[in-house]
N, C-alpha and C positions, 0 to 999 in steps of 0.2 A: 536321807535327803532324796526327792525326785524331780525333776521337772515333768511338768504335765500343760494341757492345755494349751497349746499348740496354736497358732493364729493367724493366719494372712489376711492381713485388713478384715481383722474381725470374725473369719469366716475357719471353718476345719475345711484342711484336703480341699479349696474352693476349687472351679472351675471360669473361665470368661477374664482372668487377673491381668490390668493392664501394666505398663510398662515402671511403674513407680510403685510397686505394693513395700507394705511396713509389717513389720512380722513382731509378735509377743508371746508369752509365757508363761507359766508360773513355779513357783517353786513350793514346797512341800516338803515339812519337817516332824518328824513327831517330840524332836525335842528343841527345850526351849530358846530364846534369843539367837537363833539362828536366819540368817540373813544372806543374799547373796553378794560378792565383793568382787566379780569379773562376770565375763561371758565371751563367746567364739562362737560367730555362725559362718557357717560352711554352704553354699548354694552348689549346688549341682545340675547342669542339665541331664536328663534321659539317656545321652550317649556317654553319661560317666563322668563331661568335661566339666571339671571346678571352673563356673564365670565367677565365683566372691569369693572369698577369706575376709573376715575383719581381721583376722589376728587376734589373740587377747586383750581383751578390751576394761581395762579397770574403771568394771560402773556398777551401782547397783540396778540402772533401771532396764526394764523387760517388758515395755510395750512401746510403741510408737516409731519403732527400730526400721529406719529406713533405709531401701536399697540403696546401694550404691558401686555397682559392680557394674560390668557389661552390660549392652543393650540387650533386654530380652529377646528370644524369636516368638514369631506367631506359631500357635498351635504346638507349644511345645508344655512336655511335661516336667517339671522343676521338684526335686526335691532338697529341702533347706536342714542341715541338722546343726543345733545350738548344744556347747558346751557352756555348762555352768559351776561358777567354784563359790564354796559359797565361807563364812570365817571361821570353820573349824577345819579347813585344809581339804576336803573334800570335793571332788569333781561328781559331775552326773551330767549325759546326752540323752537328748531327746530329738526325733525327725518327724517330719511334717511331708505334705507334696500340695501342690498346686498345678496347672493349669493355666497358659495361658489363651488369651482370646485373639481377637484378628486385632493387628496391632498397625496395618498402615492400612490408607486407603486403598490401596490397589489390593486387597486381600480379599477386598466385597466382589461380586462379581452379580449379585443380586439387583433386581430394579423394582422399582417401585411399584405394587398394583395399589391401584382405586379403586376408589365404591364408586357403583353406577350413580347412586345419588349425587344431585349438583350440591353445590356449594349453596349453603341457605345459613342465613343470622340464625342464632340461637337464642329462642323465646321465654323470659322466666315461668317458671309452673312449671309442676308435674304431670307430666303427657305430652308438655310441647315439644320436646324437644325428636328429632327424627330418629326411627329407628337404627336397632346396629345393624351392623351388617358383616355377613358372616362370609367368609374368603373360605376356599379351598381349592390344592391341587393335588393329582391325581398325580401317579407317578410308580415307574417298574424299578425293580432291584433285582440282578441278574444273577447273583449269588449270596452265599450266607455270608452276615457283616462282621466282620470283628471288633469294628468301633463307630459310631458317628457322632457327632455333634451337630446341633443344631443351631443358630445365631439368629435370633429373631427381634424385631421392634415394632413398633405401629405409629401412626398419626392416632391418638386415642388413649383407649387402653385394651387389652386384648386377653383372652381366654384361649390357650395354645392347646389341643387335640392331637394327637401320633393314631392313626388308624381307629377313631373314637374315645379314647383312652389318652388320660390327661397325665403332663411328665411330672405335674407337681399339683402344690393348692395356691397356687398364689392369685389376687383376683386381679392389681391395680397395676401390673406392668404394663409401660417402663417405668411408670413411678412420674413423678412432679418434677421438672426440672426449667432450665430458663432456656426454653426452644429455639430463642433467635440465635442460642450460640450454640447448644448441644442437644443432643437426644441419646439418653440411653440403649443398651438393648443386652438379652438378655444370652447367656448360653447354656444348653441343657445334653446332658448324656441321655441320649434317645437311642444307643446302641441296643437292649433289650427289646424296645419298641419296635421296632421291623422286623420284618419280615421279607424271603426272596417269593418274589412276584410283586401284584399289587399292593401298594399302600396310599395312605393319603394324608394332608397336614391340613389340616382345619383351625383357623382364626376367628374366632367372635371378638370382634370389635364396637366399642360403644365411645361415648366421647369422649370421656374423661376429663383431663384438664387442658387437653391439648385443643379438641372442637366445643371446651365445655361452655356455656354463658359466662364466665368470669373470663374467658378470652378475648370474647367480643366486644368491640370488631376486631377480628386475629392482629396479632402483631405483625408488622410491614414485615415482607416477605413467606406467611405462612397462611394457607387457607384451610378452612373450616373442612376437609372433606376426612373421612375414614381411609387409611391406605396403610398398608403391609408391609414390611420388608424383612422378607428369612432366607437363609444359604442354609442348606443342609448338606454336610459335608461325611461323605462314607468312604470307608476303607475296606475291604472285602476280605475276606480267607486267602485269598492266594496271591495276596500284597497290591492287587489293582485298587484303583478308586474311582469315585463319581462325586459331582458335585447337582446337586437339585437345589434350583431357586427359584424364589419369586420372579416373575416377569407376566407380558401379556397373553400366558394359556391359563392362570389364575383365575376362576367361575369365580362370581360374587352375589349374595342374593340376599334382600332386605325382607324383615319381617318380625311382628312381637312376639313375643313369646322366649320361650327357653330355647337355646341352640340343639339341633338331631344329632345324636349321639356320629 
C-alpha cells in the first residue's frame, strides 16, 4: 500500500495558499479490495511548530479535507504529512509542503500604476479596441538572493517578464472573476531569476475581462484603464531583505505589436 498524489487545493508543493486551503490524496494497492478505513494529518509550520493534528480520523474519504487548525501566517512555509490505514491493518505516510501568500491587507505595501491611456468605452470588432500597454520597473539588488517571491495582479490580464525572461506560460492572469468584490493575484518564485545589480519586471497588459467589451459600461466602482500591481519581496545571503513595488517610478508605454524582450 502507498499513498501518493499529494494535494493542496488541487495543486503539488503550491505557492500564494490562502488562509482555508483543503488537502487530498490517494492510495495505492497492488492487491485486491483493498480500501482505506482512517487517516491523520499532521501540519507543520517551517519552525517545526505542529498548528494541526486531526487525530485518527475514521473515514474513507481523501479529498476535500479541510483546514481547521490555527490561523495561517503570511509567507510562511507549511509542511502537511497524512497518515493512512487502510483494511488489512496496514499504515503508510505521505508529506507534502505549501506556501503561503500575503494573507492581511497590511501585508501589500504595493500601489497601483496606470496606463497613461485615458479611460475610453470599449468598441465591438477586432482592431478597435486600445492597445496594451506595457509597464516596467527598473530596480538594483545589492547582494546575492537566497529567496524572493514575487505577488503580482492587473486591471486586465497581463504577461509577467523577470529581466526579459518569462517565470511561466500562463497567458490569461488573474483569470475571470466577479471584480466588484474581488481580484485575484498571482505569486511566483523568481528567486533564480535575479541577479545582484540591475534587474527589471516587465508587465504586458491587454484588457481581458476586466477592460474587456463584455464589461462595458464597467461596473460602478471600476474603470476601464490597464493598471499593475506587484510587491517583489527578497531575502539576501546574509539574512537582510528588500521589498520592490509597484508605485509612481513605474515607465508605461502603449504600442502594437508583440512586447521587447
Amino acid at each position: 500500500m502507498k499513498v501518493k498524489n499529494l494535494k493542496t487545493l488541487h495543486m503539488t508543493n503550491p505557492l500564494g495558499i490562502g488562509l482555508n486551503p483543503y488537502f487530498s490524496w490517494m492510495m495505492e494497492s497492488s492487491k485486491k479490495n483493498v480500501m482505506q478505513t482512517a487517516y491523520q494529518i499532521v501540519l507543520k509550520h517551517e519552525d517545526g511548530t505542529a498548528v494541526w493534528d486531526t487525530g485518527k480520523i475514521q473515514s474513507e474519504a481523501s479529498s476535500f479535507i479541510e483546514y481547521k487548525g490555527d490561523p495561517l501566517v503570511s509567507r510562511s512555509r507549511y509542511e502537511w504529512t497524512v497518515k493512512v490505514w487502510d483494511n488489512k491493518g496496514n499504515a503508510e505516510t505521505a508529506s507534502a509542503k505549501f506556501e503561503t501568500a500575503l494573507l492581511v491587507k497590511t501585508d501589500w505595501k504595493a500601489k497601483w500604476a496606470e496606463s497613461a491611456l485615458p479611460s475610453a468605452e470599449r468598441k465591438i470588432g477586432f482592431g478597435n479596441q486600445p492597445p496594451a500597454t506595457m509597464f516596467r520597473k527598473g530596480f538594483s539588488l545589492k547582494g546575492k538572493v537566497s529567496k524572493a517571491r514575487l505577488y503580482a495582479t492587473c486591471h486586465g490580464i497581463y504577461r509577467l517578464t523577470i529581466n526579459g525572461s518569462r517565470p511561466d506560460d500562463r497567458e490569461f492572469a488573474p483569470e475571470n472573476t466577479v471584480y466588484e468584490k474581488y481580484l485575484c493575484y498571482q505569486t511566483y518564485d523568481v528567486t533564480a531569476m535575479l541577479r545582484q545589480g540591475a534587474n527589471a519586471i516587465g508587465m504586458y497588459v491587454g484588457d481581458g475581462w476586466y477592460c474587456g467589451i463584455n464589461t462595458q459600461p464597467p461596473t460602478v466602482g471600476l474603470k476601464p484603464i490597464h493598471a499593475i500591481l506587484f510587491q517583489l519581496e527578497v531575502e539576501y545571503a546574509d539574512g537582510s531583505a528588500e521589498t520592490i513595488t509597484s508605485d509612481h517610478d513605474v515607465k508605461t508605454a502603449c504600442k502594437t505589436g508583440p512586447p521587447d524582450p
